[in-house]
C-alpha positions, 0 to 999 in steps of 0.5 A: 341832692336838693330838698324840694316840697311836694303839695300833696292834694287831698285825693292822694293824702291816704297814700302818704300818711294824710301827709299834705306837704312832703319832703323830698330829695330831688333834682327833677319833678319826676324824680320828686314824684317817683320818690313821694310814690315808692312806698305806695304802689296805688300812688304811683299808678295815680301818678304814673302810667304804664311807661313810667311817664307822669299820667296825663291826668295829673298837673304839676305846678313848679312854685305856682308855675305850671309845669307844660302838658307833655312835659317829661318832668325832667327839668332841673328844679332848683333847691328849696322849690315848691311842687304842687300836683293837682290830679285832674277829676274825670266824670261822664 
Protein backbone atom coordinates (compact mmCIF):
# COMPACT_ATOMS: atom_id res chain seq x y z
CA UNK A 1 0.00 0.00 0.00
CA UNK A 2 1.23 3.66 -0.65
CA UNK A 3 1.62 6.54 1.77
CA UNK A 4 0.05 9.12 0.91
CA UNK A 5 -0.82 12.93 2.80
CA UNK A 6 -3.84 14.42 3.52
CA UNK A 7 -4.00 18.47 4.31
CA UNK A 8 -6.48 18.57 6.48
CA UNK A 9 -8.08 22.29 6.76
CA UNK A 10 -8.95 23.88 9.87
CA UNK A 11 -12.82 23.38 9.89
CA UNK A 12 -12.33 19.54 10.21
CA UNK A 13 -8.97 19.75 12.66
CA UNK A 14 -10.91 18.74 15.83
CA UNK A 15 -12.08 15.55 14.35
CA UNK A 16 -8.37 14.33 13.57
CA UNK A 17 -6.73 15.41 16.66
CA UNK A 18 -6.03 19.09 15.47
CA UNK A 19 -3.88 17.21 13.26
CA UNK A 20 -3.04 19.30 9.89
CA UNK A 21 -1.49 16.75 7.61
CA UNK A 22 -2.10 12.82 8.13
CA UNK A 23 -0.76 9.91 6.84
CA UNK A 24 -2.48 7.41 5.17
CA UNK A 25 -2.14 4.25 3.50
CA UNK A 26 -3.70 4.46 0.34
CA UNK A 27 -4.16 3.77 -3.36
CA UNK A 28 -6.99 6.33 -4.16
CA UNK A 29 -8.17 9.56 -2.93
CA UNK A 30 -11.66 8.02 -1.63
CA UNK A 31 -9.86 5.29 0.02
CA UNK A 32 -7.38 8.24 1.62
CA UNK A 33 -10.41 9.89 2.63
CA UNK A 34 -12.56 7.09 4.01
CA UNK A 35 -9.26 5.92 6.03
CA UNK A 36 -8.73 9.61 7.52
CA UNK A 37 -12.33 9.46 8.47
CA UNK A 38 -13.02 5.95 10.26
CA UNK A 39 -12.42 6.85 13.64
CA UNK A 40 -14.67 9.88 13.64
CA UNK A 41 -18.26 9.58 12.57
CA UNK A 42 -19.20 13.40 12.05
CA UNK A 43 -15.95 13.50 9.78
CA UNK A 44 -17.17 11.21 7.62
CA UNK A 45 -20.60 12.94 7.31
CA UNK A 46 -18.51 16.30 6.24
CA UNK A 47 -16.77 14.34 3.73
CA UNK A 48 -19.17 11.79 2.39
CA UNK A 49 -22.82 11.93 1.80
CA UNK A 50 -25.35 9.13 2.21
CA UNK A 51 -24.23 6.86 -0.85
CA UNK A 52 -20.63 6.93 0.31
CA UNK A 53 -19.76 9.35 -2.40
CA UNK A 54 -17.28 12.05 -1.73
CA UNK A 55 -19.79 15.23 -0.73
CA UNK A 56 -20.13 17.64 -3.31
CA UNK A 57 -19.22 20.33 -1.25
CA UNK A 58 -15.85 19.20 -0.68
CA UNK A 59 -12.75 19.68 -3.28
CA UNK A 60 -9.69 17.70 -3.44
CA UNK A 61 -6.70 18.72 -4.71
CA UNK A 62 -4.14 15.88 -5.73
CA UNK A 63 -0.38 17.60 -5.38
CA UNK A 64 -2.05 21.13 -6.00
CA UNK A 65 -3.92 19.66 -8.80
CA UNK A 66 -7.49 19.91 -8.64
CA UNK A 67 -9.38 16.67 -8.56
CA UNK A 68 -12.56 17.20 -11.39
CA UNK A 69 -16.23 17.77 -9.89
CA UNK A 70 -17.92 14.67 -9.94
CA UNK A 71 -15.27 12.55 -9.79
CA UNK A 72 -15.72 9.35 -7.66
CA UNK A 73 -12.33 9.76 -6.27
CA UNK A 74 -11.19 6.44 -7.54
CA UNK A 75 -8.17 7.24 -9.61
CA UNK A 76 -5.00 5.78 -8.83
CA UNK A 77 -2.71 8.35 -6.89
CA UNK A 78 0.56 7.58 -7.00
CA UNK A 79 2.84 6.78 -3.69
CA UNK A 80 4.15 9.86 -1.71
CA UNK A 81 1.36 12.23 -3.33
CA UNK A 82 -0.21 15.24 -1.45
CA UNK A 83 -4.05 15.48 -0.92
CA UNK A 84 -5.52 18.66 0.05
CA UNK A 85 -9.19 18.86 0.82
CA UNK A 86 -10.85 22.08 0.75
CA UNK A 87 -14.69 22.15 2.01
CA UNK A 88 -16.55 24.65 0.44
CA UNK A 89 -18.60 27.48 2.96
CA UNK A 90 -22.30 27.53 2.51
CA UNK A 91 -23.98 30.81 3.45
CA UNK A 92 -27.63 32.38 2.76
Amino acid sequence: MQQLTVIVPPSIRPYVGGQSRITVEAQTVREALGAMSAKSAQLKEHLFDSKGEINRFVRIFVNGRPVPLGSRGDEAVENGAEIAVVLALAGG
